[in-house]
C-alpha positions in Angstrom: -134.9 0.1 -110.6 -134.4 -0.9 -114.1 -130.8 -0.9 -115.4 -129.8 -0.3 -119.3 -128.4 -3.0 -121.1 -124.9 -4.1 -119.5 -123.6 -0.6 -119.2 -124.6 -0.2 -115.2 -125.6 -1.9 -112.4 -129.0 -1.1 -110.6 -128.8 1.0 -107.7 -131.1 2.2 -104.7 -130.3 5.3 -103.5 -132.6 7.7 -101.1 -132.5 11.7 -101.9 -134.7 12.5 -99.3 -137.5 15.4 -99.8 -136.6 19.1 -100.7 -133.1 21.0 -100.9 -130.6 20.8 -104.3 -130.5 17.1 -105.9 -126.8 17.6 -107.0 -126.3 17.8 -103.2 -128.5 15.0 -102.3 -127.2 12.6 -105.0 -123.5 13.5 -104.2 -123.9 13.1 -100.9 -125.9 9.6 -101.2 -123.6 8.3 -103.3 -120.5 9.3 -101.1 -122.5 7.3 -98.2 -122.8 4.5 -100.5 -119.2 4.2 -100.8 -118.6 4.9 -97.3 -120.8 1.9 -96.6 -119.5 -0.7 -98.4 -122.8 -0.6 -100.3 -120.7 0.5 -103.2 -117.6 -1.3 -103.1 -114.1 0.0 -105.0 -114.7 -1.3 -108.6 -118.7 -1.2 -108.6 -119.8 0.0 -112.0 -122.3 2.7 -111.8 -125.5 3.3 -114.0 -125.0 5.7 -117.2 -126.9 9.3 -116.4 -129.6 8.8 -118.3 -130.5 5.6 -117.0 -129.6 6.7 -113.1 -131.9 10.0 -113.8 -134.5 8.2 -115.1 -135.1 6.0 -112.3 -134.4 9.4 -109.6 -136.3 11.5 -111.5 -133.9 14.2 -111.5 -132.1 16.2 -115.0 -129.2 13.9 -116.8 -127.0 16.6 -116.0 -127.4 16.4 -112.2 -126.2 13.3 -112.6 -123.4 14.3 -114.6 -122.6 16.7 -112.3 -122.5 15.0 -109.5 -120.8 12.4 -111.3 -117.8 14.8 -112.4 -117.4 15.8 -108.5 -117.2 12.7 -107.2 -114.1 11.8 -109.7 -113.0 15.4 -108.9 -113.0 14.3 -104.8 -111.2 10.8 -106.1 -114.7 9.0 -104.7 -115.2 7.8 -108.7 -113.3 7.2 -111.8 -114.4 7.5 -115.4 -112.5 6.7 -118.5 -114.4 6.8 -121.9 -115.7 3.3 -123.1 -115.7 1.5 -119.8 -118.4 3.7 -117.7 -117.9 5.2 -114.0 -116.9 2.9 -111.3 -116.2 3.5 -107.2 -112.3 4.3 -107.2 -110.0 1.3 -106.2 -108.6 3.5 -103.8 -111.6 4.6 -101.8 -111.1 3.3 -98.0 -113.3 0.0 -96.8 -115.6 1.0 -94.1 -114.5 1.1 -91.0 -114.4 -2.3 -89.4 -116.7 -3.2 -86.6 -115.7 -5.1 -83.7 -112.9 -7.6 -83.5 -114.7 -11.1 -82.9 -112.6 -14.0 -81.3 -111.6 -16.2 -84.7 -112.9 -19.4 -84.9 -110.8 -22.2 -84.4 -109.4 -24.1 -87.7 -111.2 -27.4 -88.6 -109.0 -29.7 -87.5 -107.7 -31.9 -90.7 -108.8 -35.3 -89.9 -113.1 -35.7 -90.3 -113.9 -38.6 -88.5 -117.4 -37.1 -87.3 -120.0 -39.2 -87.9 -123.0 -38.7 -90.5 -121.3 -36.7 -93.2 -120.0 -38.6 -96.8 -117.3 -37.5 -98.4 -118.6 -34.2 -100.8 -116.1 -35.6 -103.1 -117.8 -38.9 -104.5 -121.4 -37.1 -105.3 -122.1 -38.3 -108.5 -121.9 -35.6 -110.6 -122.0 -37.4 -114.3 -124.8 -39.2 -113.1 -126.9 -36.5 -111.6 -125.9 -34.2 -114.2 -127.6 -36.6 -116.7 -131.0 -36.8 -114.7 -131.3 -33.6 -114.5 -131.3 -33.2 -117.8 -133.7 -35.6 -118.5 -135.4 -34.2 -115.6 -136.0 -30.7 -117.1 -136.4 -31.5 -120.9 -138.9 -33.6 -119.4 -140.8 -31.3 -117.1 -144.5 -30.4 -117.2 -144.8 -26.5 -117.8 -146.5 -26.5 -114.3 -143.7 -28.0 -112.6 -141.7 -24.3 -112.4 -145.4 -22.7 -111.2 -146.8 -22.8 -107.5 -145.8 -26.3 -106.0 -147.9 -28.9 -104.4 -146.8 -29.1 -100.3 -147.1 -32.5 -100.9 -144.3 -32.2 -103.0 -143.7 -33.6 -107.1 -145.8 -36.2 -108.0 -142.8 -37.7 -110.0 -140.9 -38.2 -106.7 -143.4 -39.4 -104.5 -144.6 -42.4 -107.0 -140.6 -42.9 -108.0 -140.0 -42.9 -103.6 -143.5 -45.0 -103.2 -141.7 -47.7 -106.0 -138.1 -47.7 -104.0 -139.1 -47.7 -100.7 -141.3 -50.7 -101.4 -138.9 -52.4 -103.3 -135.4 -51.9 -101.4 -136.8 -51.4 -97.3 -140.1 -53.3 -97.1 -142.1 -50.1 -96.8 -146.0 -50.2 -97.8 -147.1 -46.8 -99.1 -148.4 -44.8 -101.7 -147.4 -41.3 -103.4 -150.7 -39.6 -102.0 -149.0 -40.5 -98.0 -146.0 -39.4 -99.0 -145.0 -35.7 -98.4 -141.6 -34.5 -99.0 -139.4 -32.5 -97.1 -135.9 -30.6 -96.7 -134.9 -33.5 -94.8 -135.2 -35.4 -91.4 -135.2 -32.2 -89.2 -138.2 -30.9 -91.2 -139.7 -33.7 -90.9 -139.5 -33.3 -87.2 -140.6 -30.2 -87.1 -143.5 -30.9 -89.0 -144.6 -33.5 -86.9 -144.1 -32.0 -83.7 -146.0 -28.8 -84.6 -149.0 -31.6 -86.3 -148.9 -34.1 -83.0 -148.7 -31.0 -80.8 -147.3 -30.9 -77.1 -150.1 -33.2 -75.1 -147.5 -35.6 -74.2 -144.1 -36.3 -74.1 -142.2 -38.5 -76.7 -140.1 -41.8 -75.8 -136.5 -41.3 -77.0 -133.7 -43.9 -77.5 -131.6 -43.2 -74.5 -128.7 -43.1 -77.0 -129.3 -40.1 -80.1 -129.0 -37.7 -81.6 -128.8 -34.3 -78.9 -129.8 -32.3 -82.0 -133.0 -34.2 -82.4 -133.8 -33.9 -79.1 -132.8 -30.0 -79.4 -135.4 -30.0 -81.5 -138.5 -31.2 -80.3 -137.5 -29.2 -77.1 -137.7 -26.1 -79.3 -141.0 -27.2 -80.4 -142.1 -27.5 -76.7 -142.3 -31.2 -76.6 -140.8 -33.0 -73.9 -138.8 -35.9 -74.3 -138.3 -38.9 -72.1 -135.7 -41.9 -72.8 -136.2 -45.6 -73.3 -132.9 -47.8 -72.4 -131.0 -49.5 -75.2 -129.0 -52.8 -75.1 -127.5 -54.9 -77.9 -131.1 -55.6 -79.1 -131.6 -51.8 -79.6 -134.9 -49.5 -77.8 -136.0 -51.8 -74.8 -139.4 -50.9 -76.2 -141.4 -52.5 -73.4 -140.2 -49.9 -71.2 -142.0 -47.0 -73.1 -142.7 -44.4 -70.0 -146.6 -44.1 -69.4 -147.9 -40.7 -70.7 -145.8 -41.1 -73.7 -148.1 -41.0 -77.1 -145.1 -40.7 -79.7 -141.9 -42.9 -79.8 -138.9 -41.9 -81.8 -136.9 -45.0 -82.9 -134.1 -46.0 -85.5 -134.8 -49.7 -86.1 -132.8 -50.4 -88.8 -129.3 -49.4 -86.9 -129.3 -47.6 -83.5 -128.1 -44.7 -83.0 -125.4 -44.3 -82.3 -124.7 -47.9 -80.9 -125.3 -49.8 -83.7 -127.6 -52.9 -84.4 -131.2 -53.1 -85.4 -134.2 -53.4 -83.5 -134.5 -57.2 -82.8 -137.9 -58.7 -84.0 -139.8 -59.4 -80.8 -139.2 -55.4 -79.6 -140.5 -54.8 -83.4 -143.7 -56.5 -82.8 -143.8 -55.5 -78.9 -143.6 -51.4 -79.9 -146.4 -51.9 -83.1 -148.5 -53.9 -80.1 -148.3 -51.1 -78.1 -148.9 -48.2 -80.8 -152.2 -50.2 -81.4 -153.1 -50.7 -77.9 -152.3 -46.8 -76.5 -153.3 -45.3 -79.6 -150.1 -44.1 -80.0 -147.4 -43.4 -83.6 -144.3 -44.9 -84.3 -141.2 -42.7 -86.2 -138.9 -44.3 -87.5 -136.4 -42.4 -88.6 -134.2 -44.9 -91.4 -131.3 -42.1 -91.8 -129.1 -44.9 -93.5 -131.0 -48.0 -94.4 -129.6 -48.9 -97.3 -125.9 -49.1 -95.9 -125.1 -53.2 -94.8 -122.7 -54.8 -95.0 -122.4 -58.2 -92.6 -125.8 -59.1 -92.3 -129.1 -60.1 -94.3 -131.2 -56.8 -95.0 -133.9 -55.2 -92.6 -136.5 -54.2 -93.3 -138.7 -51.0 -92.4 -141.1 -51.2 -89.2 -143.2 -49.3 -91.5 -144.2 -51.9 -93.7 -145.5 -54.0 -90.4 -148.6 -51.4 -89.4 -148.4 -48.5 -91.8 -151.3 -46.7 -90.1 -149.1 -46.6 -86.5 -146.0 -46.0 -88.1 -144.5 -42.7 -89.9 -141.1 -43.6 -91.6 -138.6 -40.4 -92.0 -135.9 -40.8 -94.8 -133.5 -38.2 -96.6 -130.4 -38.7 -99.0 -128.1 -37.0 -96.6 -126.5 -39.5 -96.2 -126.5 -41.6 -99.7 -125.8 -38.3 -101.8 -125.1 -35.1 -100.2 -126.7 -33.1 -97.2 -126.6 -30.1 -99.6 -129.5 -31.4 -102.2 -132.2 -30.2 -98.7 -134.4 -33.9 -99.6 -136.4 -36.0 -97.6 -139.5 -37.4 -97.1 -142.1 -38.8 -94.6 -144.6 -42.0 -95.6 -147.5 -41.0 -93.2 -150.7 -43.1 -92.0 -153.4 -41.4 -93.9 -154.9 -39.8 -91.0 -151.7 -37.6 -90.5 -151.6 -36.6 -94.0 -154.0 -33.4 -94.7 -152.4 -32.3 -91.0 -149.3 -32.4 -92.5 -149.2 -30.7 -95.4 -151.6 -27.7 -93.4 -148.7 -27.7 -91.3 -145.6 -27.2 -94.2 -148.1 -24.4 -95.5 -148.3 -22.7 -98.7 -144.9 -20.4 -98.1 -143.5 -23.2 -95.8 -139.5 -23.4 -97.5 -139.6 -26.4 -99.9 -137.3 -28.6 -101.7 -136.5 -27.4 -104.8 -138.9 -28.7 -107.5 -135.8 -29.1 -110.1 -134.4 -31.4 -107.7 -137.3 -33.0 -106.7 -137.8 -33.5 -110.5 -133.8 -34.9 -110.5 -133.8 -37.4 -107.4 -137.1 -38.9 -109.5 -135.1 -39.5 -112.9 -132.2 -40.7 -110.7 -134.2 -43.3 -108.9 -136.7 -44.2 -111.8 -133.3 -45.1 -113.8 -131.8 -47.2 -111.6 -128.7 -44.7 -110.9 -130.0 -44.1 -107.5 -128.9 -48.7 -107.2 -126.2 -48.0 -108.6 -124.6 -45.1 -106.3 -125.6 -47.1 -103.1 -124.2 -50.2 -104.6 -120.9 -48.8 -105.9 -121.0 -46.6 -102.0 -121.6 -49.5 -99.8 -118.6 -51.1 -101.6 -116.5 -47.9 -100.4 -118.0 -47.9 -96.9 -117.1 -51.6 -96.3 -113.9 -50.9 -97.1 -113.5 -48.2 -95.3 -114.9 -49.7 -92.4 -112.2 -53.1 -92.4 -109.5 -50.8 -92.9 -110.5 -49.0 -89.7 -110.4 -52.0 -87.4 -107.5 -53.8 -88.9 -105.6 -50.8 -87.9 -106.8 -50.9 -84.4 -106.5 -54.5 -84.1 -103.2 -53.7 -85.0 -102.1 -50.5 -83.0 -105.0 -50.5 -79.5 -106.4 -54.2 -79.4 -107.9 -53.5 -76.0 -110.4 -51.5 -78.3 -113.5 -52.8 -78.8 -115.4 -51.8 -82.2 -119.1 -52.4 -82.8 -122.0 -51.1 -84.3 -120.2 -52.0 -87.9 -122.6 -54.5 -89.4 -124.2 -51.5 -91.0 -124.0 -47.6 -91.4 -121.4 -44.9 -91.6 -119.7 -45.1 -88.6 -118.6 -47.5 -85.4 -118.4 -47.0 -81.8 -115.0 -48.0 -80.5 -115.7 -48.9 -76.4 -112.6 -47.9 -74.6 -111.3 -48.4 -70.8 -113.4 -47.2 -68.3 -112.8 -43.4 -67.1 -110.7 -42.9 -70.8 -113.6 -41.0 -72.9 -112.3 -37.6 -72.3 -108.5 -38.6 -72.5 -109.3 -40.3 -75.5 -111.1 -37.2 -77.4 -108.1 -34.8 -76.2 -105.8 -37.0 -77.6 -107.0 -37.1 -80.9 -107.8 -33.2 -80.9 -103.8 -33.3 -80.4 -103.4 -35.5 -83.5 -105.7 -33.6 -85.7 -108.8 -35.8 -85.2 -112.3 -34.6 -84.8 -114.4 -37.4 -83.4 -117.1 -37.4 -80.7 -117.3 -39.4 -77.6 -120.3 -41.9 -77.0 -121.3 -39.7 -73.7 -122.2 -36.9 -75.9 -125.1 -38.8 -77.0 -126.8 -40.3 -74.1 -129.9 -38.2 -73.0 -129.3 -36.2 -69.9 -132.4 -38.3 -67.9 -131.3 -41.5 -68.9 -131.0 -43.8 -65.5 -129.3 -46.7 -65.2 -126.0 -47.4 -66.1 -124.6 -45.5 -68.9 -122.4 -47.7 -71.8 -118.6 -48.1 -71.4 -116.7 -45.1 -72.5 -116.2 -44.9 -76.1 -115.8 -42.9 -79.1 -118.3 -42.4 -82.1 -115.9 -42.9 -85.5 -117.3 -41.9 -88.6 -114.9 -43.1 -92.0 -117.0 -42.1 -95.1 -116.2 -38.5 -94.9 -111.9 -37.9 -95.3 -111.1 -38.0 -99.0 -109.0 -41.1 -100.1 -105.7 -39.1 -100.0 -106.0 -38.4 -96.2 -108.2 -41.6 -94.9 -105.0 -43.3 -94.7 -103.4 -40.6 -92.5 -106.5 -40.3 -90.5 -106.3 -43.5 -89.4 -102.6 -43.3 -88.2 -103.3 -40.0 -86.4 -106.3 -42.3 -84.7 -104.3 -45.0 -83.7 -101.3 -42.6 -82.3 -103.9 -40.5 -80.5 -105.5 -43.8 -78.9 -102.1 -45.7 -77.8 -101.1 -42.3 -76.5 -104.6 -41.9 -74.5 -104.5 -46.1 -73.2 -100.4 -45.5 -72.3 -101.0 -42.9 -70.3 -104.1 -44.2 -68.3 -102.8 -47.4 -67.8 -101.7 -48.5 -63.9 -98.2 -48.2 -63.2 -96.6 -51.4 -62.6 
């Protein structure tokens, strides 16, 4: 329906065949309000406009109008229109579900940064750039490869900050890593299973088991993936080389080479997922496995974790043979990135702002990180914490047979963490890794990190008093 001016909203209303219309519109329009479609307030369309659209006389509109504010359904004053009546009863609620429990008020989950240091001047700025710079085709139909502008700014970066050899025609963009995923497992399809770092992400793994590929793990040490223990059968291994997860540490150089060797010899792919690459701090930089044997090697990336979750961008540099699959596979009405950001994240890394973010957030992280183990040097220093050379988060090893203690205690103290079981994959042999939690510190704003790391320390002295041996 078309509305007039700003004197009504559109509305959709069904009179049925046959029998009056003043009875048909009054009683449609009472349902509406019964509903909730209308809701108490909602101004209505003007009675031409409404009869136009119906098909129906102006003054069966008026008419029905004058009934409803009769019944006390609507109320019309002159100069403001004919709007549902404030005092019209909500619908009927439906049933009462259980209410979810509130967040507790320390975030020290892993993988999230804080919403409150996006860089809004910053962005703001290339987005403007972005759009008064925009070809006219940029707001058509959109390429599944995704904007040229990003994929040559991406093919510059990557090469220049993570060692990565590509070009803008292998790279296809993405709503981040778990597209990405998807993607691939629907392009690779379900021949064989893929090798898995014993230690992940479950949701990855969720995933590719929705996609009805099986996964099978690969042990992990300090060294990272023992990738000479690939299972047979496998043709796809998932790795994060740059920093396990979630134990921390990269990929040492020999298990680099040894994984490529056997890509190359089984005619099998690498994916390397670099979910936060650019985040060092204690050690020289790594670079991606990628740039060793781009043509057995597909690197995922996203800005997740450098910017916000909320911007939906990633991107996959692809051996050329996987390409033209690929982008079959997104599809023509496959949900894209939006091109405006697309357009943005270009500007913002072409300019040098995307440096500068990363530089000014590894800064942050780094502190963040020593503030988190001098206060458990200080308050638990039977706590081990690793995994902190790099990333967004550290995994603090605790007493045997303390995990679930541990993760109670904090709930108790306001603390959501996660402990280092949650992550292993349910066929993983061997020994599992000491008990431990998984402690994220980018996310709490400055005004509560403080406090969260008090209620972390309480929670874990609590948790280690009570399962130490009586004397």
């Amino acid at each position: 329906m078309s509305g007039v001016g700003g004197l009504g909203n559109d509305l959709h209303l069904d009179l049925g065949a046959g029998g009056s219309r003043r009875a048909a519109l009054i009683g449609a329009l009472r349902e509406a309000v019964r509903e909730g479609r209308l809701a108490p307030g909602t101004l209505l369309p003007p009675y031409r406009s409404l009869a136009a659209d119906l098909g129906i006389a102006r003054n069966t509109v008026a008419d029905a109008y004058a009934e409803l504010v009769a019944e006390g359904w609507l109320t019309s004053r002159q100069g403001s229109g004919t709007r549902v009546a404030e005092r019209v009863a909500a619908p009927a609620p439906g049933p009462v579900r259980p209410a979810a429990p509130p967040p507790l008020p320390y975030d020290l989950v892993q993988g999230k940064p804080d919403p409150g240091v996006f860089p809004r001047g910053p962005w703001l700025a290339a987005a403007r750039r972005a759009l008064t710079d925009a070809p006219h085709e940029a707001f058509g139909s959109r390429d599944p490869h995704g904007r040229i502008e990003l994929r040559r700014a991406l093919a510059e970066y990557l090469a220049r900050v993570r060692g990565v050899r590509t070009s803008p025609d292998r790279i296809v963009i993405c709503s981040g890593a778990a597209h990405a995923l998807r993607l691939l497992a629907r392009v690779l399809g379900t021949a064989g299973p893929w090798a898995v770092e014993a230690y992940g992400l479950p949701f990855h793994r969720g995933l590719l088991a929705e996609a009805g590929v099986r996964t099978v793990p690969v042990g992990v040490d300090g060294d990272g993936a023992r990738t000479g223990e690939i299972p047979p059968g496998a043709r796809t291994v998932l790795l994060t080389p740059a920093h396990q997860f979630p134990t921390g540490g990269p990929l040492h150089p020999e298990r680099r080479a040894g994984v490529l060797e056997w890509a190359r010899r089984s005619g099998g792919l690498v994916v390397e997922d670099d979910y936060d690459g650019e985040f060092r701090y204690d050690r020289r930089p790594v670079g991606a496995v990628q740039g060793l044997d781009p043509e057995r090697t597909v690197l995922l990336g996203s800005v997740s974790k450098s910017l916000s979750p909320a911007l939906r961008l990633g991107w996959m540099c692809l051996p050329a043979a996987l390409v033209d699959g690929v982008v079959a596979a997104k599809g023509e009405r496959e949900p894209y990135a939006s091109a405006t950001d697309q357009l943005t994240l270009a500007d913002f890394l072409g300019s040098g702002a995307y440096d500068r973010h990363v530089r000014r957030m590894r800064r942050r992280h780094r502190e963040r990180r020593d503030r988190l183990t001098a206060v458990l040097a200080s308050r638990v220093p039977e706590v081990r914490v690793t995994g902190i050379a790099a990333g967004l988060h550290a995994v603090l090893e605790l007493p045997a047979g303390t995990e679930r203690a541990a993760l109670a205690a904090a709930a108790r103290h306001g603390v959501a963490t996660e402990g280092l079981a949650s992550y292993r994959h349910p066929d993983a042999e061997g020994p599992a890794r000491p008990d431990g939690l998984v402690v994220g510190y980018a996310t709490p704003p400055e005004r509560l990190y403080g406090a969260a790391l008090d209620a972390l320390g309480d929670a874990l002295a609590e948790s280690l008093s009570r399962s130490a041996p009586s004397s």
